[in-house]
N, C-alpha and C positions, 0 to 999 in steps of 0.2 A: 236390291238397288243400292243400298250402304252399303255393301262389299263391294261391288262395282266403282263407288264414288272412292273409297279405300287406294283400292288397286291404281285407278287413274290419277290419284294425290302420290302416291308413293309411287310411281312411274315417271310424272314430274319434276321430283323433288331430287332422284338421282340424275336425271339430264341437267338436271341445273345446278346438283352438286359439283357433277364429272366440269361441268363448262368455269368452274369457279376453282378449280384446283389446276394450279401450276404442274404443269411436266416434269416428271420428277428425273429425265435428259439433262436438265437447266440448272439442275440443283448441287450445287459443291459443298461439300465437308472438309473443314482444316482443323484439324485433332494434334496436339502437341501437349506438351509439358512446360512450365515456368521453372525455371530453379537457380539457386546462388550459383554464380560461375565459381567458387572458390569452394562449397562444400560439397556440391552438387544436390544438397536437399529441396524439396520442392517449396516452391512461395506461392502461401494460401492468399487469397484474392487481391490478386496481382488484377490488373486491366489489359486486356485483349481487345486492339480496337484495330478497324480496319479504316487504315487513313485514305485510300486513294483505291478504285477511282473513285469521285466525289460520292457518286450516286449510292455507291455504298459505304460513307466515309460514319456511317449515322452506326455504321454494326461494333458491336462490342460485347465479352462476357468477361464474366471473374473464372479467375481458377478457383479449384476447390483448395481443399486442404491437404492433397498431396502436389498440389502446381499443377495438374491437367486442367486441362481448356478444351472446347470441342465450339468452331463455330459453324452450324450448321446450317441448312438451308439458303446459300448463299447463290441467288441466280447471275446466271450470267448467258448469255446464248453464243458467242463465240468467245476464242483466243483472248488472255485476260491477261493483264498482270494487274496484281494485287497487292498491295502494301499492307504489314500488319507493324503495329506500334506494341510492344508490352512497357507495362510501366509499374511498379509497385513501390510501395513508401520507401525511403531510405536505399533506395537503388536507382541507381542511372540505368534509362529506359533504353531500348534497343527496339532497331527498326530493319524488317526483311521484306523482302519480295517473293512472291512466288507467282508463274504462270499456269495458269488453269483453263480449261476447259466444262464445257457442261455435262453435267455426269462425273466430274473428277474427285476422287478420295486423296486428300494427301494427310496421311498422319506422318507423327513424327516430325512436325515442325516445331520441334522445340527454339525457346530462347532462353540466356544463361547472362540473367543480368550483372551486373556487377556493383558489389557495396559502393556507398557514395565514400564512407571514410577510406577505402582502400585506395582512392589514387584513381590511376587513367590516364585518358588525354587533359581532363581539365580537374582540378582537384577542389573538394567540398567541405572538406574539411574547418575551411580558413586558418590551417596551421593553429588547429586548437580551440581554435578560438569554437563554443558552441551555444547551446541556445536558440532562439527564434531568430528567424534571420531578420532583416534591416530591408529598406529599398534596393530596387535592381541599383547595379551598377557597372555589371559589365554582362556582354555575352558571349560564349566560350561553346564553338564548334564541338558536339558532341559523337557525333556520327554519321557516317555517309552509308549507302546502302550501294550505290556503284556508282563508280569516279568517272566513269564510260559509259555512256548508252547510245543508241540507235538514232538513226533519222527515222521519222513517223511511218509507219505502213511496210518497214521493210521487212518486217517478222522476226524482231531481234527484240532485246529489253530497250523500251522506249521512256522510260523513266525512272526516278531512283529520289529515293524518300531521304533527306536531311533532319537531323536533328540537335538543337542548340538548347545550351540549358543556360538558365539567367540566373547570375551570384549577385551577392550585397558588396559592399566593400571591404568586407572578411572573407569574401572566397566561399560565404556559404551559398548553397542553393537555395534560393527563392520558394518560402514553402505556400498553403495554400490562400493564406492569410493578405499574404501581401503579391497574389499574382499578376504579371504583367499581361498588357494583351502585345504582341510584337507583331511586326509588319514585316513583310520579305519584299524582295525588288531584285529585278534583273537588272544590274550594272552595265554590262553589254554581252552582246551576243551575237551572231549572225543575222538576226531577222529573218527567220524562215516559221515563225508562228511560235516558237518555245513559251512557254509559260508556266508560272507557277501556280497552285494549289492546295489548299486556300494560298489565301494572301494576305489573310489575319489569323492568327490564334491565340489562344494564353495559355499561358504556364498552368503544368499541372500543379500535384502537391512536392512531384520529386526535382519543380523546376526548371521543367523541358520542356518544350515545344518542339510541335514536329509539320514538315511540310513537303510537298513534291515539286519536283521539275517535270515538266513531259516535255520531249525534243519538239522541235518543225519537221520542214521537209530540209532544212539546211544544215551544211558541216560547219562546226566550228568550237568556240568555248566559252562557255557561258560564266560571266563572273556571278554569285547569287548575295546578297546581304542581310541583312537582320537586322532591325533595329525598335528602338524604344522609345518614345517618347516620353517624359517624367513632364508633365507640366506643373506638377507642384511646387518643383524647385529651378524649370527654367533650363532641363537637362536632357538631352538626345545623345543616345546610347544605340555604338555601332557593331558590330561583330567586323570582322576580316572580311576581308572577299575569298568567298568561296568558289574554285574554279571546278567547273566537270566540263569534258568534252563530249561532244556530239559528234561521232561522225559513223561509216556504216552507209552508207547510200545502195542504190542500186546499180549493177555493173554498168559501165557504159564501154561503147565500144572505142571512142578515140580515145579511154584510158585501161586497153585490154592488150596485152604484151602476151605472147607466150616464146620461148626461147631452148636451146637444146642445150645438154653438156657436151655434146660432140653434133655437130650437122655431117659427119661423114666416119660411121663406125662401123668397125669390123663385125657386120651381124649377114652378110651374104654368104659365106663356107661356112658358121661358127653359129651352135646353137644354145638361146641361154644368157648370151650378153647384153646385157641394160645399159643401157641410154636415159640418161633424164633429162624432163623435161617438165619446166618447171612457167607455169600462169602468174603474171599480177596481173589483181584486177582493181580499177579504182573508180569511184561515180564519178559523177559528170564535176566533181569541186577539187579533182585530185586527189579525193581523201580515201584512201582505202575502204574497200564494199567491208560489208559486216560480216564476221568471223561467222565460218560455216556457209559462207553463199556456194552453192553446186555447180560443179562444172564438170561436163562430160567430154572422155576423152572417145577418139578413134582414127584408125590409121587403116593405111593398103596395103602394107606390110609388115609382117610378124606379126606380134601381140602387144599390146597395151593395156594397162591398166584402165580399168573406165574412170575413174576419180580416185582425187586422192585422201586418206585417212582423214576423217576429219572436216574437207573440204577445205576452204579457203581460212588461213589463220590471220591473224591480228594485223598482218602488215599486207594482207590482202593476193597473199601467194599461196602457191598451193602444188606439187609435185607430184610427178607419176615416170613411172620406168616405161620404156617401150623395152619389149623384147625381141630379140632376134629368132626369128624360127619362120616359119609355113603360115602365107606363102609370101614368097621372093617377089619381092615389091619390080612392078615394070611401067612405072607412071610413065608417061610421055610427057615430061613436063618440059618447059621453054627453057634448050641451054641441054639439053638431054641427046639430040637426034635419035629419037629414036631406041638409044642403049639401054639396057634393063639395070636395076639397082635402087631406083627413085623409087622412093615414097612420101606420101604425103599426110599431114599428120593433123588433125582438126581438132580445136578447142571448143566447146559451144556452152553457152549458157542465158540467161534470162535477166534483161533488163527493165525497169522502170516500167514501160509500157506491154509487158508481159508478151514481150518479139526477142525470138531468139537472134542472139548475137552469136559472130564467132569468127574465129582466126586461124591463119594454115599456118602450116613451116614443113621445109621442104627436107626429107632426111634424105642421104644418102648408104643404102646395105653395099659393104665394098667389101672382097674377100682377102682370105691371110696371104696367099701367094700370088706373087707380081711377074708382071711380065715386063722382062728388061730388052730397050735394043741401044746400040749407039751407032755414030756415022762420025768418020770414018772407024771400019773396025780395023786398020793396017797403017803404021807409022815409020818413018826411018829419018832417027834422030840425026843431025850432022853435027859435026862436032859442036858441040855448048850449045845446040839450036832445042829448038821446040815443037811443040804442038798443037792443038786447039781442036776438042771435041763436041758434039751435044748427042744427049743421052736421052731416051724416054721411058719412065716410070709408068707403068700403068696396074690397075689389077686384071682381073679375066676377061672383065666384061669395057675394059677401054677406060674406067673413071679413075682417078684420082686413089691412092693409097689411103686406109684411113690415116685420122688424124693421128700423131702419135706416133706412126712410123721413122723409121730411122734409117737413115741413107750414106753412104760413105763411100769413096772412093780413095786407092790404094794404087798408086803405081810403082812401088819397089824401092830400092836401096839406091839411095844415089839421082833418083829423082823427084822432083818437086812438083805437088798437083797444088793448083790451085784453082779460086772456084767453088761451086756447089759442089762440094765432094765430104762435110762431114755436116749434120744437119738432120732436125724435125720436123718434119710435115706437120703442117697445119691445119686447121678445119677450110680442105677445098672440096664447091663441092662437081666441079666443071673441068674439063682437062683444060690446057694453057700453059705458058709459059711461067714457071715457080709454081703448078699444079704437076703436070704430067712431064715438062719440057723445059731441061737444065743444061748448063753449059762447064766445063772444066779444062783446063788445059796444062800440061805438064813441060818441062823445061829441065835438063840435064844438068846434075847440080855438084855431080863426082869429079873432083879437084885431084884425087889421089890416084886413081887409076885411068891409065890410056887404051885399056882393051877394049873390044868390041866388046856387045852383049844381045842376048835375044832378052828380050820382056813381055812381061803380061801387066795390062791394066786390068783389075779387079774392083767390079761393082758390086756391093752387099746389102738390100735391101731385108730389114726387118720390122716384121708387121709390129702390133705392141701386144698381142697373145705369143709372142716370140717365132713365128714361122720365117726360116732367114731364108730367102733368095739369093745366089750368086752368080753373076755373068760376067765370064771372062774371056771373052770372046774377042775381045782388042790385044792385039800383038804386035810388035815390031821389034828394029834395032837400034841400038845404040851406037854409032860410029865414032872412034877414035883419032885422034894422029896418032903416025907412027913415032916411034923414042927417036 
């Protein structure tokens, strides 16, 4: 009966261990080193503290005596960013970020602080001057962890850790004796919920204090301040305005462009030729989406890249080459009748309400060799008279030359063309009049001679892979007086 009662205690007691142990899924490790940024030796029990998010603002260990730190068992159930603060006597503290997941190992997050008498941004020295420091008397921006962060929930860094350190009126740092507690404040900002974290702290022993920003759902720039209150002596102490921007939203579609380096390239005869084609995308504030937002390409013709390196960079752009090749695009699109060459070229990607968005543009594949006619092709000049021509360019399939093409006309020694006769085609991508359909005219300009003459009018069409066309096809005469 006592082995029995045994077994059903010790049966118990693992179901209600297992139920009291966290998932070890949940659990992060940040393993790094301390050490002087100027010898690189390590610094024994330095402070490792994790400032932000709040809920774990309470975690912190010392390094050892070679400067390694290990903070372990750090839960989190999703997507994190985390803030960690080192701080050790006689050195100005440093503050990083890092994004973690549940189950994440990150070693290697060292930090390399820097002596307080070596200088910096803010100097502690007091030009000599040493000893115990005196009351605060100023506060001096000591570090920023990112000058840029995200709008809230867009999967970007959404925060970024400040840190200020408070001097006497000799420039020393504030040691542990005389620490202040300071206040932070958002000056202005967009109001889309931004806030800080805390919003009190005190100075350590090296004089610092440290605190976070987390964005809203709004773009904009947030000024942040610091300040002190001395009520002993009747004294408010202010730091600078410190400015970071927020912006990073999620794409919207009436701030979604995509655009081509040529809307009409030689990619119909010719295999291999790139076209770019290049997205800005910006949230609904105008402000460019957050670096890295995904956009997918695809087309009806040739190849495309599906996205481009990287995705979307800092000014919310993002590029991809269409290729020309298989297969020969034959959109029917409005302005076409019908003719093959069109294709159609789609952007798509994922805005705010997790609904795909997305944008066409219309390419045109046009081949290297054109097909020329003109009207009239038979002239007969009268003495000092003229002429008047229209000529039509086209490629194989009826559209438009691509861009880039080069067009010229030549009608001989002694006469004068004018007109649409030396000239670069444009990105068309429709036939028409200054597309397919130009006009020229020539007029007899020989002063010195009264002979008669036969002539040719010569038209030369050159793609911009160099393929030349020549129609020469318009002839007449030149008539004289007699001497």
């Amino acid at each position: 009966m006592r082995k029995i009662s045994l077994l059903i205690f010790s049966a118990l007691f693992l179901v209600f261990s297992s139920a009291c142990t966290t998932d070890d899924d949940d659990l992060v490790l940040i393993q790094g080193v301390v050490s002087d940024s100027q010898t690189g030796d390590g610094i024994a029990n330095a402070t490792v503290q994790i400032t932000s998010p709040q809920e774990l603002s309470e975690t912190f260990v010392r390094s050892d005596d070679n400067g390694s730190y290990s903070l372990a068992d750090i839960e989190v159930n999703e997507l994190t960013s985390i803030s960690i603060t080192a701080s050790a006597t006689d050195y100005n503290s440093q503050s990083r970020t890092v994004q973690v997941a549940g189950g994440d190992t990150e070693t290697n997050f060292n930090f390399e602080l820097t002596p307080e008498d070596t200088g910096g941004d803010a100097p502690s020295d007091g030009g000599g001057v040493s000893g115990p420091s005196a009351g605060a008397a100023a506060i001096i921006l000591n570090g920023i962890t990112e000058e840029t962060i995200n709008i809230a929930e867009t999967g970007g860094i959404v925060n970024t850790s400040f840190t200020f350190q408070v001097q006497d009126s000799a420039g020393r740092a504030l040691d542990i004796n005389n620490a202040e507690q300071v206040e932070f404040s958002i000056l202005s900002g967009p109001g889309g919920g931004e806030g800080i974290t805390p919003l009190t702290a005190t100075t350590n022993a090296n004089g610092t204090v440290t605190s976070n920003l987390f964005s809203g759902n709004l773009a904009g720039v947030v000024q942040i301040q610091a300040e002190i209150v001395r009520e002993d002596i009747g004294l408010t102490i202010r730091s600078k305005p410190v400015a970071i921007t927020i912006h990073g939203g999620f794409p919207d579609l009436d701030h979604f462009s995509i655009a081509a380096d040529a809307y009409n390239f030689e990619g119909w005869s010719v295999n291999g030729n790139r076209n770019g084609l290049t997205v800005i995308l910006g949230d609904q504030f105008g402000n460019p989406v957050k670096p890295g937002t995904a956009v997918y390409f695809s087309t009806t013709g040739g190849i495309i890249q599906g996205s481009g390196q990287g995705n979307t960079n800092d000014d919310g752009e993002v590029t991809v080459d269409l290729i020309s090749g298989d297969p020969r695009p034959t959109d029917n699109v409005a302005g076409s009748d019908g003719r093959p060459g069109y294709a159609t070229v789609t952007a798509k990607t994922i805005n705010g309400d997790s609904q795909e968005i997305e944008k066409n543009v219309i390419i045109l594949f046009t081949s290297s060799e054109a097909l020329v006619s003109a009207n009239p092709t038979t002239f007969d000049l009268q003495p000092n008279g003229g002429a008047s021509f229209t000529y039509t360019v086209t490629d194989i399939n009826g559209n438009p030359m691509p861009a880039g093409t080069q067009i010229s006309v030549e009608g001989g020694e002694g006469i004068e063309v004018t007109g649409a006769t030396d000239f670069t085609l444009g990105n068309r991508l429709f036939p028409g009049p200054g597309s397919t359909e130009f006009n020229f005219s020539i007029r007899d300009t020989d002063e010195e001679s009264n002979d008669p003459a036969d002539l040719t009018i010569k038209i030369t069409v050159t793609s911009p892979s160099g393929e030349e066309t020549v129609y020469d096809q318009i002839s007449g005469t030149r008539r004289k007086t007699a001497n």
